[in-house]
TORKOL-4160 file (C-alpha; in steps of 0.2 Angstrom, whole numbers, padded with zeros to 4 digits, m for minus):
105
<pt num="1" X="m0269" Y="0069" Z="0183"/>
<pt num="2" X="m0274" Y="0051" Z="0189"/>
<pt num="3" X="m0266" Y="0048" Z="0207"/>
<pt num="4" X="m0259" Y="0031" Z="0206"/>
<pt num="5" X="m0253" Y="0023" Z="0222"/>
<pt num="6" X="m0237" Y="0013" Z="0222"/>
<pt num="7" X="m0231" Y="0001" Z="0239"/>
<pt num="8" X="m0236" Y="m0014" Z="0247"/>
<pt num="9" X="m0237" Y="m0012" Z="0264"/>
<pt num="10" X="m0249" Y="m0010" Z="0277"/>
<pt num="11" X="m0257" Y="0007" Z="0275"/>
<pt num="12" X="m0257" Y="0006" Z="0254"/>
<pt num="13" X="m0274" Y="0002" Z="0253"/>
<pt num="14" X="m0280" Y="0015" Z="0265"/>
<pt num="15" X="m0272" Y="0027" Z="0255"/>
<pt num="16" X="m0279" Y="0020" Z="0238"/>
<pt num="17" X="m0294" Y="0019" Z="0247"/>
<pt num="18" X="m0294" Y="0037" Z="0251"/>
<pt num="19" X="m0288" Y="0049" Z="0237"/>
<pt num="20" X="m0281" Y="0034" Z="0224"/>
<pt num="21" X="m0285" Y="0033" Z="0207"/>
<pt num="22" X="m0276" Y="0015" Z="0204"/>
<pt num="23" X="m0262" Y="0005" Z="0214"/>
<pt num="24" X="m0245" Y="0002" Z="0205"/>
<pt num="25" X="m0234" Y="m0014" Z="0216"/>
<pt num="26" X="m0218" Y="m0020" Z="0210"/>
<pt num="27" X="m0219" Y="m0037" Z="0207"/>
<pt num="28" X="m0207" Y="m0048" Z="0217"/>
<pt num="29" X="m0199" Y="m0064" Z="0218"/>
<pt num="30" X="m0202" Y="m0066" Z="0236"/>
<pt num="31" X="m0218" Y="m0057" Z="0237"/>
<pt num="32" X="m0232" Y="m0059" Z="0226"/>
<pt num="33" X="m0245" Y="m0044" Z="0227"/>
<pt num="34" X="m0257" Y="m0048" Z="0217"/>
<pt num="35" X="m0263" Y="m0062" Z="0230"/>
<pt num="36" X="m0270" Y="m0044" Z="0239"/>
<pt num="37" X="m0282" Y="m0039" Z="0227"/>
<pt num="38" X="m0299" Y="m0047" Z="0234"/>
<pt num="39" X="m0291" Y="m0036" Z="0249"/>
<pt num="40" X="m0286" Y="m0022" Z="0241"/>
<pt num="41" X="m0305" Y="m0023" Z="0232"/>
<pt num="42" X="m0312" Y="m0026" Z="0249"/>
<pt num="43" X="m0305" Y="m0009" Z="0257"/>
<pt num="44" X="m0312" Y="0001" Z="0240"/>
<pt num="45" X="m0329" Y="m0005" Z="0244"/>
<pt num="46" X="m0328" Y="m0003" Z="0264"/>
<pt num="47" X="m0323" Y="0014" Z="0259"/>
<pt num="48" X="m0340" Y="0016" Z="0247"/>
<pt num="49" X="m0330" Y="0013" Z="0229"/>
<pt num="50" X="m0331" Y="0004" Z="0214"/>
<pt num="51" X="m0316" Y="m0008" Z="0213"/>
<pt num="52" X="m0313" Y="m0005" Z="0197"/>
<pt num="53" X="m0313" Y="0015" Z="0202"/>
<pt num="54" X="m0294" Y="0009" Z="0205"/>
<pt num="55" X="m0286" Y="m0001" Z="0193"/>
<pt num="56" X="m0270" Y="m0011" Z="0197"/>
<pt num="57" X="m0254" Y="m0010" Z="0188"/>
<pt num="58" X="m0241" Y="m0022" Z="0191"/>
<pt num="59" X="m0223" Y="m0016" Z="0188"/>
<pt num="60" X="m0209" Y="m0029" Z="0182"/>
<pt num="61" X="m0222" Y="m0039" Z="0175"/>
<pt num="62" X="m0216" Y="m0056" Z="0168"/>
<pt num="63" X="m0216" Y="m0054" Z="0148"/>
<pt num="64" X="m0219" Y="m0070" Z="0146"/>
<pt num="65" X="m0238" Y="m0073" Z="0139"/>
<pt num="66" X="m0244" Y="m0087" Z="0151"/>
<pt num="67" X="m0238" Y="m0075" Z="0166"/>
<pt num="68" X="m0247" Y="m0062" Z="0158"/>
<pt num="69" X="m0265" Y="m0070" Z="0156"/>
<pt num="70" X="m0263" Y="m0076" Z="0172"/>
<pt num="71" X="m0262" Y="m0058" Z="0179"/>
<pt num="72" X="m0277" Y="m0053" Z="0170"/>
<pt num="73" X="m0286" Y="m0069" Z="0178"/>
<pt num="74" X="m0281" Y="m0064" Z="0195"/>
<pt num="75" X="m0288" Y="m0046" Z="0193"/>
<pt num="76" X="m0272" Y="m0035" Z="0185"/>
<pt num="77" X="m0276" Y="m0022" Z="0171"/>
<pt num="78" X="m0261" Y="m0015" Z="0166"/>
<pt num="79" X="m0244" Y="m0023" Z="0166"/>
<pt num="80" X="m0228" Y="m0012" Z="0164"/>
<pt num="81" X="m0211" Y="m0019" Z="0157"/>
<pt num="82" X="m0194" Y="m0015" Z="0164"/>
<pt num="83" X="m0185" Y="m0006" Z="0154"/>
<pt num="84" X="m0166" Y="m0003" Z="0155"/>
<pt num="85" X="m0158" Y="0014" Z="0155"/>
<pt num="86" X="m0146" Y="0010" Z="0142"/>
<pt num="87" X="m0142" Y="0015" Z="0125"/>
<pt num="88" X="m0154" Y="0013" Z="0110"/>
<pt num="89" X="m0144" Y="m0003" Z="0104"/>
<pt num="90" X="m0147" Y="m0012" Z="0121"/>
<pt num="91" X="m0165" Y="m0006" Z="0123"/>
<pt num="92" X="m0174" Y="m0010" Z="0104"/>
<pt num="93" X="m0171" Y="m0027" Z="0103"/>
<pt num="94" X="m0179" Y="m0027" Z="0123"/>
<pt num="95" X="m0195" Y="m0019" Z="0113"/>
<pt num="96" X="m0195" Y="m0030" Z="0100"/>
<pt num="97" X="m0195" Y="m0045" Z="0112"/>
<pt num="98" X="m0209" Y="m0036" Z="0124"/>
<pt num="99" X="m0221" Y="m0034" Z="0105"/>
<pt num="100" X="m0219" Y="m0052" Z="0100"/>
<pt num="101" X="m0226" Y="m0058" Z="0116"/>
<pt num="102" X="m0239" Y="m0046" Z="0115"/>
<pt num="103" X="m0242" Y="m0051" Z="0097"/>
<pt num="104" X="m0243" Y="m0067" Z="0098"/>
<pt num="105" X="m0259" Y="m0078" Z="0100"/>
């Protein structure tokens, strides 16, 4: 199965580099990690890989369409919703509200 590196500190992209298959940080309020990918894309090649051999994952993505696009325009290719662990009743109308953005032009 695909290796997929999560963290955000100094050694990640050596590891990613090494024997990763993507990298997978937490996005933050006080620490925006996607301003490191030309880095973390700068390590793959130094280590003699594509940059798009390891795709980037943010977690806690915004689900708000502008915050998404602006992601992809910065060099994201996955974004992954936080999702409660609550009952069913809590969790479907999370979903709904996670489709509609993702439906909406």
């Amino acid at each position: 199965p695909p290796i997929i590196i999560g963290g955000d500190g100094a050694t990640t992209f050596d590891r990613v580099a090494e024997f990763g298959d993507g990298w997978m940080p937490i996005l933050r309020p006080n620490r925006n990690p996607v301003e490191r990918i030309p880095a973390l894309h700068e390590r793959l090649r130094q280590a003699g890989r594509d940059p798009k051999s390891a795709p980037v994952s943010i977690f806690f993505a915004p689900p708000k369409k502008p915050a998404l696009e602006a992601l992809e325009a910065a060099g994201v290719d996955r974004a992954i919703f936080g999702v409660p662990a609550e009952p069913r009743d809590a969790v479907l109308p999370r979903l709904d509200a996670y489709a509609a953005v993702m439906t909406r032009g």
